[in-house]
N, C-alpha and C positions, 0 to 999 in steps of 0.2 A: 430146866431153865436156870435153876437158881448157879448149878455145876459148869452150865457155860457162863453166866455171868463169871463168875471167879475165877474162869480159865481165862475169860478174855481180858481182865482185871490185873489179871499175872501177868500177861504177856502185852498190856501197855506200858507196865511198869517198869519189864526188863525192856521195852523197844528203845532201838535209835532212831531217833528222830531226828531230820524228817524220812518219811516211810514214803514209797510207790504204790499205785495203785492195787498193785495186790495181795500187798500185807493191809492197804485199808480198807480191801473188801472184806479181808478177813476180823480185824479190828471193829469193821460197820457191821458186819453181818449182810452188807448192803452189796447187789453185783457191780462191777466196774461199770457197766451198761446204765447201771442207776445213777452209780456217783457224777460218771459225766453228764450226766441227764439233769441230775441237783448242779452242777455247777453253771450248766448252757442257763437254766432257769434263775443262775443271779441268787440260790441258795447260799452257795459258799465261794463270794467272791475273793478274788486276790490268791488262786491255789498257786504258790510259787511252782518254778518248773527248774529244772537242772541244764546244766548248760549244751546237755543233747535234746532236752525236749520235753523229757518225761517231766508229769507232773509231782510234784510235791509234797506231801501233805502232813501236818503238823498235829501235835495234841486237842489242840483246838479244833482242828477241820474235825477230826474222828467224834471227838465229843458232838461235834453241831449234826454230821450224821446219823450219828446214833440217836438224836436229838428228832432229825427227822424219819428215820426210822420208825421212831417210837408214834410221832405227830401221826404217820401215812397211816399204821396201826388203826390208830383208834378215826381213821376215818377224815381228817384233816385234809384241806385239799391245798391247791399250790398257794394259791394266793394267801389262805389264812395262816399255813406255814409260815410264809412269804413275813407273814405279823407276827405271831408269836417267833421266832429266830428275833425279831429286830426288837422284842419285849423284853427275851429271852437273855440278849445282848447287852439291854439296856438296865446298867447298872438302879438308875434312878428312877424306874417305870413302877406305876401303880398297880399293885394287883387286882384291883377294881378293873382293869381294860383286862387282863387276864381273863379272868373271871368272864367279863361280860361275852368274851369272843368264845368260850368256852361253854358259855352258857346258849347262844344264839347257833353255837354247835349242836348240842345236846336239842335242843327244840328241833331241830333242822332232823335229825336222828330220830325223833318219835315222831313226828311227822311221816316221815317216809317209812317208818314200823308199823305205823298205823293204816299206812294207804297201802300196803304190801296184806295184812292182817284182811283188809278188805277185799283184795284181789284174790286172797286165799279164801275166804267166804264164798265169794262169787264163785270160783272153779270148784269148790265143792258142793254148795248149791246145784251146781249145772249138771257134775258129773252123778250128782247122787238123782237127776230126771233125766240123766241117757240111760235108757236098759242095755244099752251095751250088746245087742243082738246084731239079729240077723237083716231087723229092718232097717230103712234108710231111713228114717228122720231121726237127727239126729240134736237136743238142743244146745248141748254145746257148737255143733254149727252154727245155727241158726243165728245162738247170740254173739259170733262173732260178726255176722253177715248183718247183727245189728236186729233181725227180729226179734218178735218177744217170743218167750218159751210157749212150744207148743204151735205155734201160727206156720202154714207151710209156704214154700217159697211161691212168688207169683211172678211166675216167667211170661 
């Protein structure tokens, strides 16, 4: 990781700018398929274009990519991206809202680690009272079909 960072460090350094989209897939690390995808979404407005068409893209688009690169990473979704970029942007912004949006992340993260920790409970609960044979009852059926373990179906 650390050996691409520095190859890609190098080759912003020697870039001419502005770049096409697929020296800034290569610069994002991000596919062309995503960068238009971050632009339709109002990510990275204002991508100039060349006077046949192709888009344009400047030190600063690359950097905001990578930016949200980094955001999708750790689990960030559009909208709160959407916030940090306009934090991010914002020379004069307190990092008290940083922080908070950041924080309300992280809760939102162990919440859902938590409720997965207990779905993993359950399916091992279930599977450790299937005998896994040759009979048909089966309580992982059962408790998907919403009965309790052990109780057989009433048709």
């Amino acid at each position: 990781m650390a050996t691409r960072l520095r190859n890609i460090q190098h080759t912003v350094q020697y870039t001419q700018w502005p770049v096409h989209i697929s020296m800034a897939t290569r610069l994002s690390g991000l596919s062309a398929r995503m960068i238009r995808h971050y632009e339709s979404q109002g990510l990275l407005p204002g991508i100039a274009r060349s006077e046949s068409g192709y888009r344009l893209y400047d030190e600063n688009d690359i950097h905001a990519l990578r930016f949200i690169q980094r955001g999708r990473s750790l689990g960030f979704d559009m909208e709160q991206l959407t916030e940090l970029l306009g934090l991010w942007r914002d020379q004069g912004r307190s990092s008290a809202q940083v922080r908070q949006l950041a924080q309300r992340h992280a809760d939102a993260l162990a919440q859902r680690i938590a409720d997965m920790q207990a779905m993993q409970q359950t399916l091992q609960t279930l599977i450790h009272a299937c005998h896994g044979d040759e009979r048909p009852d089966c309580p992982i059926l059962d408790s998907l079909e919403g009965q309790a373990c052990g109780q057989g179906r009433t048709a």
